[in-house]
Backbone bond lengths (Angstrom), bond angles and torsions (degrees), N, CA, C in turn:
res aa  C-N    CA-C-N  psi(-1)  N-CA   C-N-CA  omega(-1)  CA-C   N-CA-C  phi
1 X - - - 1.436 - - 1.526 111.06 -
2 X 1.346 126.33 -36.24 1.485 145.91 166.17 1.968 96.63 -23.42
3 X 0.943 100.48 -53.06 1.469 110.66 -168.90 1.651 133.87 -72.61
4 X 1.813 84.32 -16.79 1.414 108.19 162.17 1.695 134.01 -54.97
5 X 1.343 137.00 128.73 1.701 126.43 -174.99 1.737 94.45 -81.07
6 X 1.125 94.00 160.34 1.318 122.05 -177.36 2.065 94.23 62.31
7 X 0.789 123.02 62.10 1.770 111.59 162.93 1.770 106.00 -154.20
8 X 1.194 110.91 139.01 1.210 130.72 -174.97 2.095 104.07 -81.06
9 X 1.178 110.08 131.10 2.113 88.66 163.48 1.788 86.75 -125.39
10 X 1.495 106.07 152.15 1.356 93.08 -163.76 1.884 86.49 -125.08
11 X 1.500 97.28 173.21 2.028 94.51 -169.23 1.852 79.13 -168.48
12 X 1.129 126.61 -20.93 1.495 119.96 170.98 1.512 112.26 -77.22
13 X 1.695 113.86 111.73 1.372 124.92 -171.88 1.564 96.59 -52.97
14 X 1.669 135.69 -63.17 0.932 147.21 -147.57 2.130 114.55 -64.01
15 X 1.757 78.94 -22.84 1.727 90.16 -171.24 2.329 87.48 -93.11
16 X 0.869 104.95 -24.54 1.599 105.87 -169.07 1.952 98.47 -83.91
17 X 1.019 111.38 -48.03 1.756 115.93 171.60 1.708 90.49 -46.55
18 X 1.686 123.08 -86.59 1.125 122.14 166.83 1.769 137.24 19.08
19 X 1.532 95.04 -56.24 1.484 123.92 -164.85 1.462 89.35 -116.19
20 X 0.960 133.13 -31.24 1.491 118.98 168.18 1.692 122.67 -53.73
21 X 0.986 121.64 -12.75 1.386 129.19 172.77 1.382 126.98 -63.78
22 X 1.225 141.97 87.89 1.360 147.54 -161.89 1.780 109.82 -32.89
23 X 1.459 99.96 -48.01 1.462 88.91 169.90 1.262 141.54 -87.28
24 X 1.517 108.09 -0.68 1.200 131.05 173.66 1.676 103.88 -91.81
25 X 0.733 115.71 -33.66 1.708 115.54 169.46 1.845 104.87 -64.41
26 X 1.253 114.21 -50.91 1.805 111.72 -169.58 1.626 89.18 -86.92
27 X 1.055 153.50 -7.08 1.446 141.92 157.60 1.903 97.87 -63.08
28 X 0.937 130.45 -92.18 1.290 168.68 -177.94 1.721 81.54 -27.54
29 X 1.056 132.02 -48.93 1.266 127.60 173.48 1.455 117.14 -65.03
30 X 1.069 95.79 -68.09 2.014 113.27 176.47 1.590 88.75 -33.18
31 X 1.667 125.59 -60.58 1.522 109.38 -155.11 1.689 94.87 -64.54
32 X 1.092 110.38 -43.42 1.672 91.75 -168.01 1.137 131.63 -72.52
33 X 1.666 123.39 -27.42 1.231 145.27 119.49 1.875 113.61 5.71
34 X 1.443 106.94 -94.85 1.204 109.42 -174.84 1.486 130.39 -117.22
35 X 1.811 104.36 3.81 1.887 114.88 136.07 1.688 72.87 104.73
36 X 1.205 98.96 179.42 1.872 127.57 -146.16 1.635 91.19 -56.13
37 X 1.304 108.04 147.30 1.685 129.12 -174.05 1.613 114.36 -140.70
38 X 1.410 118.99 160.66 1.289 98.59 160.17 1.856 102.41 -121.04
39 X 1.258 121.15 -170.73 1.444 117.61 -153.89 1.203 104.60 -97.93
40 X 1.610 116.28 18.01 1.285 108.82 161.92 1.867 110.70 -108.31
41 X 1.247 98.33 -22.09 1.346 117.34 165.77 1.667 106.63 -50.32
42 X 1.243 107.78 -58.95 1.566 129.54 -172.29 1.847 93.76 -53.31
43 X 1.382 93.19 -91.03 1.833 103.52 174.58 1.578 112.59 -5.08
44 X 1.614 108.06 -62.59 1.813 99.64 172.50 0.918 124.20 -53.93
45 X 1.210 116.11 -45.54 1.697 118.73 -156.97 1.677 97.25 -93.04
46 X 1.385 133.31 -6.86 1.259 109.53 161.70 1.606 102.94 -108.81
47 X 1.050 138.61 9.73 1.375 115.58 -164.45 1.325 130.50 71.24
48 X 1.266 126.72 9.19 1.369 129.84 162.33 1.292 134.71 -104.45
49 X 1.333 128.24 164.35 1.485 115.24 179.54 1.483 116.66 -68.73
50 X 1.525 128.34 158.27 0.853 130.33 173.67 1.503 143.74 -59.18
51 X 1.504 97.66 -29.06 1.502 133.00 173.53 1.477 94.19 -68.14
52 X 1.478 120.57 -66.54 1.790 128.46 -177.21 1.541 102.15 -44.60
53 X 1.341 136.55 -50.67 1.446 146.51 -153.58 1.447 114.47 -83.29
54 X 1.496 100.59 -35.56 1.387 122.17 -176.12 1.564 99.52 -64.58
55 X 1.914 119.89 -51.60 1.186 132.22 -174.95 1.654 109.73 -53.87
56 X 1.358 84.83 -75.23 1.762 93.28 178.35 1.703 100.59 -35.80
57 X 1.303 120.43 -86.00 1.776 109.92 -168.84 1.292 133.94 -37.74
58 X 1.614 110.59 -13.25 1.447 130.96 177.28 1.855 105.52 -88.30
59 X 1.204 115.67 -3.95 1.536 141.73 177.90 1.103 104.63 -96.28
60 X 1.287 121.56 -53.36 1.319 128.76 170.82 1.187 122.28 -65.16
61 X 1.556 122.51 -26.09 1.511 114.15 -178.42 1.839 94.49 -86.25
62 X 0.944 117.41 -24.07 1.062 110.66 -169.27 1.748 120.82 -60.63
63 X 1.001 95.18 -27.61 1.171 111.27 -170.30 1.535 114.10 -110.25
64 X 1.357 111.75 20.50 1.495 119.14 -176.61 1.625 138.85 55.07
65 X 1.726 89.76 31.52 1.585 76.99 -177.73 1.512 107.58 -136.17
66 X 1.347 109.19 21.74 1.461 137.83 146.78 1.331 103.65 -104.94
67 X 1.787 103.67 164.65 1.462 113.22 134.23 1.602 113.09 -167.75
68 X 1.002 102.64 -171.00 1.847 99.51 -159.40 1.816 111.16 -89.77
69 X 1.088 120.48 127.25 1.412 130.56 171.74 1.321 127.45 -91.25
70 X 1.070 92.30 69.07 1.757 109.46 176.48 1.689 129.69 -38.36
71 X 1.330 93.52 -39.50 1.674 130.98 -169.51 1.704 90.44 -63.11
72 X 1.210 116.41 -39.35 1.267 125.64 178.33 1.605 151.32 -80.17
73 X 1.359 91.36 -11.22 1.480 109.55 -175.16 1.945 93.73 -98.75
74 X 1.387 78.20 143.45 2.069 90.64 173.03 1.793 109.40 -97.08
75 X 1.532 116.51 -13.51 1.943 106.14 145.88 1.109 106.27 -145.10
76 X 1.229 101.84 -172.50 1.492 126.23 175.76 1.778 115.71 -33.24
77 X 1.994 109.19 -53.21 1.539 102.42 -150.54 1.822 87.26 -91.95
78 X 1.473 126.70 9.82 1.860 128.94 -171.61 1.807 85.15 -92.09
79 X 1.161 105.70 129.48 1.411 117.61 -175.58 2.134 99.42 -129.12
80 X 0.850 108.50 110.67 1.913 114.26 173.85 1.360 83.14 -101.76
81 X 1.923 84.45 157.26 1.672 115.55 160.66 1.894 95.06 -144.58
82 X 1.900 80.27 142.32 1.565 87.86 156.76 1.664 114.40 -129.51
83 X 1.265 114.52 167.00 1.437 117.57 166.68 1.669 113.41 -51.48
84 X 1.291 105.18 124.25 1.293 93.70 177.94 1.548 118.37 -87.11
85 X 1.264 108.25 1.40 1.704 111.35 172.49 1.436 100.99 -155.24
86 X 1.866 105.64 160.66 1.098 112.33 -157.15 1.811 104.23 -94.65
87 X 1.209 97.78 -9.79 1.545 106.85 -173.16 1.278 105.69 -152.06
88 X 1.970 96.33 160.27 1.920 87.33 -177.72 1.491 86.73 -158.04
89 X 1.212 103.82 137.70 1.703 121.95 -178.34 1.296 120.89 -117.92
90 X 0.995 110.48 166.69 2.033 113.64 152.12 1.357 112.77 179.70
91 X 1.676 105.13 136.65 1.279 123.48 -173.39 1.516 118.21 -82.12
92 X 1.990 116.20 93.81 1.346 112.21 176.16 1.483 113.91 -11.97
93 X 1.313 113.72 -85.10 1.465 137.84 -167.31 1.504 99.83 -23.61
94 X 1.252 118.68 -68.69 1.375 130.31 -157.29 1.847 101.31 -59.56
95 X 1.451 125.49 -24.73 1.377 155.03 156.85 1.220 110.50 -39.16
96 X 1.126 118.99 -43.70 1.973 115.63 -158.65 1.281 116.53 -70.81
97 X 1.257 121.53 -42.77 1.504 128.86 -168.84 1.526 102.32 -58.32
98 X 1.294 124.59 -45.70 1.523 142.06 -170.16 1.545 87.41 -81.86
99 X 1.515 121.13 106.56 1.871 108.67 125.85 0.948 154.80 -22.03
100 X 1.583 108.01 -45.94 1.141 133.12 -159.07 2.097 98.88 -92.07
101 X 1.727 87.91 -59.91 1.862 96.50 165.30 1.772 117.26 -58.82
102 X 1.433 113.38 -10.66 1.557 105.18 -157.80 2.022 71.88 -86.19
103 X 1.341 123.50 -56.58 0.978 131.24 -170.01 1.643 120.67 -27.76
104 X 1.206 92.59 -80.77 1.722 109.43 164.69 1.335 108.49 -27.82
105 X 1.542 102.85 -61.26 1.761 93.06 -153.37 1.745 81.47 -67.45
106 X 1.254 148.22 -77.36 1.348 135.41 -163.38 1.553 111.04 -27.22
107 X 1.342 127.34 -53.48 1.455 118.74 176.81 1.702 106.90 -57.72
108 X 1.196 118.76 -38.37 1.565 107.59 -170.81 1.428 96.95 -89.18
109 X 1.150 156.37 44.00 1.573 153.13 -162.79 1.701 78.01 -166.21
110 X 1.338 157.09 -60.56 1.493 138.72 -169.45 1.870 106.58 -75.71
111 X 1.708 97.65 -44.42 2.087 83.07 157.98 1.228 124.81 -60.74
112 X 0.946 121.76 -47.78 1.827 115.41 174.14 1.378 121.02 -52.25
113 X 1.184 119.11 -44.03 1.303 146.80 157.28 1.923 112.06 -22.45
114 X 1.443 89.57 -65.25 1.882 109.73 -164.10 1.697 95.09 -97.35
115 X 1.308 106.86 -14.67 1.809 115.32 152.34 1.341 116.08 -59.93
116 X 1.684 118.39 -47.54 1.267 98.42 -178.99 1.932 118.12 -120.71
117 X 1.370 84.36 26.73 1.571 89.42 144.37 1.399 124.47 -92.32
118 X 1.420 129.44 -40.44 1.124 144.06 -153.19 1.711 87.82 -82.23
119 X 1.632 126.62 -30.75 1.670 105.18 -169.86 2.152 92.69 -98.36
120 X 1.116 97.23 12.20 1.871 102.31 171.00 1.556 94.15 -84.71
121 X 1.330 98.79 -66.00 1.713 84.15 -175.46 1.211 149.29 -80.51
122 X 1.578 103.00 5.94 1.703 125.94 156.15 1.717 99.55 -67.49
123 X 1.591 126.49 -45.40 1.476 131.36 168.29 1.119 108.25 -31.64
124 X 1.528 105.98 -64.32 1.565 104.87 -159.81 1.717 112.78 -67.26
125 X 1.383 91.45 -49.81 2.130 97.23 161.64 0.944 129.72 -7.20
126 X 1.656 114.07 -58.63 1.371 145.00 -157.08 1.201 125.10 -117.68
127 X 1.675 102.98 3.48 2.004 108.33 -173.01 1.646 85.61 -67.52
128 X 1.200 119.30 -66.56 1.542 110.26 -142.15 1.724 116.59 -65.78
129 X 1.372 105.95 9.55 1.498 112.24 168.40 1.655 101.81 -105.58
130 X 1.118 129.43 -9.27 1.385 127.74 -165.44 1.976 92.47 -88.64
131 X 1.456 92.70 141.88 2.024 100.88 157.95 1.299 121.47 -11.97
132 X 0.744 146.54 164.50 1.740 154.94 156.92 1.317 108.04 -79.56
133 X 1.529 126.94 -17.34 1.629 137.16 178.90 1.203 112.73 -61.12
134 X 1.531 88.12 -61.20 1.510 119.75 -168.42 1.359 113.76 -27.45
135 X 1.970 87.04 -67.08 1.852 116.31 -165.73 1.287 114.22 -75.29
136 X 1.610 108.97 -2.12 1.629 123.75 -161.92 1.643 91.59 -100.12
137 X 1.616 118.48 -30.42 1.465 114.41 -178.42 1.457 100.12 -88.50
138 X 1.163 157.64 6.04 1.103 142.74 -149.56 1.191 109.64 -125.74
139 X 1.336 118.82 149.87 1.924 132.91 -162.98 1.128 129.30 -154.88
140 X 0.851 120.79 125.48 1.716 139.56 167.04 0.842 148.30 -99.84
141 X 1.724 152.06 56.73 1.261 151.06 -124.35 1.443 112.93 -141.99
142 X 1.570 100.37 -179.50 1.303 96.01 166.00 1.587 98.36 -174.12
143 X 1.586 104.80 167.71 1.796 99.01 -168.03 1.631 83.16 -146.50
144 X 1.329 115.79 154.34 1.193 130.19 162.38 1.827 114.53 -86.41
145 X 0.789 144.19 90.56 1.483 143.04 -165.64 1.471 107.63 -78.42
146 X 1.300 134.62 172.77 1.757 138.00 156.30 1.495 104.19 -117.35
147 X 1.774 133.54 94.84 0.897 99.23 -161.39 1.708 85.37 -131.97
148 X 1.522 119.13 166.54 1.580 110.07 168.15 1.487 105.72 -92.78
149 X 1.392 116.46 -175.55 1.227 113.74 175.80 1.625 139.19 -55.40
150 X 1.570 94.62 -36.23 1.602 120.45 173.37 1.585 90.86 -56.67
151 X 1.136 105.34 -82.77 1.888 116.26 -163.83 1.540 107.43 -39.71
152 X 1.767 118.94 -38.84 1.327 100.06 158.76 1.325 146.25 -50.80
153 X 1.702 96.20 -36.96 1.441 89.81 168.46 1.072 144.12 -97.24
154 X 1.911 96.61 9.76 1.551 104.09 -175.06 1.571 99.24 -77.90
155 X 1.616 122.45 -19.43 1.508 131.41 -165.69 1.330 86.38 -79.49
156 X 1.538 134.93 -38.86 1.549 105.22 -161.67 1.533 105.44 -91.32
157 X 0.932 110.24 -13.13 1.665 124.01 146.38 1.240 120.05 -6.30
158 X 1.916 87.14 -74.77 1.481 90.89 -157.50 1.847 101.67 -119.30
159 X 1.662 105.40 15.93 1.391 100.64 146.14 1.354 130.83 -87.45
160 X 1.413 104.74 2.39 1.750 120.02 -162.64 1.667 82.36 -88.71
161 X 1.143 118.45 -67.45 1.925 136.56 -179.97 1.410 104.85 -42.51
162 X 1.316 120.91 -47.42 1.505 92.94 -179.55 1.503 108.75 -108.99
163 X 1.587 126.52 39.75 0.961 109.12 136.40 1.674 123.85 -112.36
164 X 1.239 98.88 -6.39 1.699 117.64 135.78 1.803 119.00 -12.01
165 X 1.739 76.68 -85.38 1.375 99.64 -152.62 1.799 91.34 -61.19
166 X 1.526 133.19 -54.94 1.158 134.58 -170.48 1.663 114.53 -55.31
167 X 1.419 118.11 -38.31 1.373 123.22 150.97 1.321 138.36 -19.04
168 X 1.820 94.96 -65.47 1.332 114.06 169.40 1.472 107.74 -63.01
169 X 1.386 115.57 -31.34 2.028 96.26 -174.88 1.480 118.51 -94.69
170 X 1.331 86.00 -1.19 1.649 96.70 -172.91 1.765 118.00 -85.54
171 X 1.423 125.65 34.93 0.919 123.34 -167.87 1.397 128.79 -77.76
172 X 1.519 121.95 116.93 1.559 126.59 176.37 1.309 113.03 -22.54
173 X 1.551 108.86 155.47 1.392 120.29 -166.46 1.091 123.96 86.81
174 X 1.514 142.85 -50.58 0.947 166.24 -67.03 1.997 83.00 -145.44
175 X 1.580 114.19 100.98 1.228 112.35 -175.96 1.765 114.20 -52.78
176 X 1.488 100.27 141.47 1.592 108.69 170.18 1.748 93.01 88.60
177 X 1.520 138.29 -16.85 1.343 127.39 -157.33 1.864 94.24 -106.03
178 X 1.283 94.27 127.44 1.906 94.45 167.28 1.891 92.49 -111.92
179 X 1.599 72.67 -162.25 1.412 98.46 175.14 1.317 135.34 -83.53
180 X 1.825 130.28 114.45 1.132 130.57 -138.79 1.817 98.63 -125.00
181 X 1.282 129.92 125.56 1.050 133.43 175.00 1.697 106.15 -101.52
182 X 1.560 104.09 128.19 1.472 104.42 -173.40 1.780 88.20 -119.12
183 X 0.815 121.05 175.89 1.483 139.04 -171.64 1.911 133.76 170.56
184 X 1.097 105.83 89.43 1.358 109.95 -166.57 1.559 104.29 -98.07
185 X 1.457 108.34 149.51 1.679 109.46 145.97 1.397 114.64 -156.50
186 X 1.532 91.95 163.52 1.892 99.83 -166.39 1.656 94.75 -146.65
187 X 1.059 103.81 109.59 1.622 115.34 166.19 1.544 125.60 -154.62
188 X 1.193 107.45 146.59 1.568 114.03 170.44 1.144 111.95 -26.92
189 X 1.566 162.21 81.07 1.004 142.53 136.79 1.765 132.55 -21.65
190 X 1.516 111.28 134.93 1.209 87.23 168.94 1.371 148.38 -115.46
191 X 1.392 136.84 -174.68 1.249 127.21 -103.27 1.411 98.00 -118.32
C-alpha cells in the first residue's frame, strides 16, 4: 500500500503520538470521510467545541496530515482543511528497534482500535431503525485459523487487496449505495 498516491506510511513516533488522539483520529476521518471542512463545520459533526477542534486540527497540520484549503473559503477570516492523504499505515516490525517508535505505534494501533469499536456501537444503536437490507447484509465473525508466519502475511496480503479492490467499486454517489464500514483482523492470538 506504501506505494499507493495520495497515502501517508508513518515511522515518526512524534507524528504517530499526534494521531493517537481520539479526537484527532475522528477529525482526520470526518475530512476524508466527507472532503474539506472548516472547524466549525468539524465542531458539529463531532460534538466538540470549536476552540478544542480548532486545536486538535492545528496538531494535525502540524504533523502533515491536514492542510489548509484556501480554494475554499469565500474571505480572508473562512479558513478550510482537507485530509492531506487518503490513507495512513505503519509497519509494527519496522517499530521495534525504537522504544520510543515501538511505543507510539502501540498508542496509535489501541486508538484506532477503541476508534473502531466506538463507530460498532453507534451501529448497533442504530441497526433497528436502519432497512431490513441493510441488517440482512451485515456480519460479524470470527475463525480461529493455524497459520505460520509466511501464510499470515500472505492473508493480510490479500485482505489488504480485497479491500482494495471493493474500495475501488464502491464509489460515492452511486444510487441505492451508503456508507459501508469494513474492518478486518488477523493475528496470533494468545495462547
Amino acid at each position: 500500500m506504501a506505494d499507493e498516491p495520495n497515502h501517508v506510511h508513518l515511522t515518526d513516533p512524534r507524528a504517530m503520538r499526534a494521531l493517537a488522539h481520539p479526537t484527532r483520529l475522528r477529525l482526520l476521518g470526518e475530512l476524508r470521510l466527507r472532503g474539506p471542512q472548516t472547524v466549525g463545520m468539524l465542531s458539529e459533526r463531532v460534538g466538540e467545541a470549536v476552540g478544542s477542534v480548532s486545536w486538535h486540527v492545528g496538531k494535525l497540520a502540524e504533523h502533515g496530515f491536514v492542510t489548509e484549503a484556501p480554494d475554499l473559503a469565500r474571505n480572508r477570516r473562512e479558513r478550510w482543511w482537507r485530509a492531506a492523504h487518503a490513507t495512513t499505515d505503519w509497519d509494527p516490525v519496522e517499530l521495534l528497534d525504537d522504544p520510543e517508535q515501538q511505543l507510539a505505534g502501540t498508542l496509535l494501533r489501541r486508538a484506532a482500535m477503541e476508534r473502531y469499536v466506538a463507530r460498532y456501537q453507534a451501529y448497533l444503536e442504530s441497526e433497528a431503525s436502519l432497512d431490513l437490507a441493510w441488517v440482512r447484509g451485515t456480519t460479524s465473525s470470527d475463525t480461529v485459523l493455524h497459520l505460520t508466519p509466511d501464510e499470515l502475511g500472505e492473508l493480510r496480503d490479500e485482505l489488504s487487496e480485497l479491500g482494495r479492490r471493493w474500495h475501488r467499486r464502491g464509489a460515492a454517489g452511486r444510487p441505492g449505495a451508503e456508507m459501508v464500514t469494513l474492518i478486518w483482523q488477523a493475528y496470533r492470538g494468545p495462547q
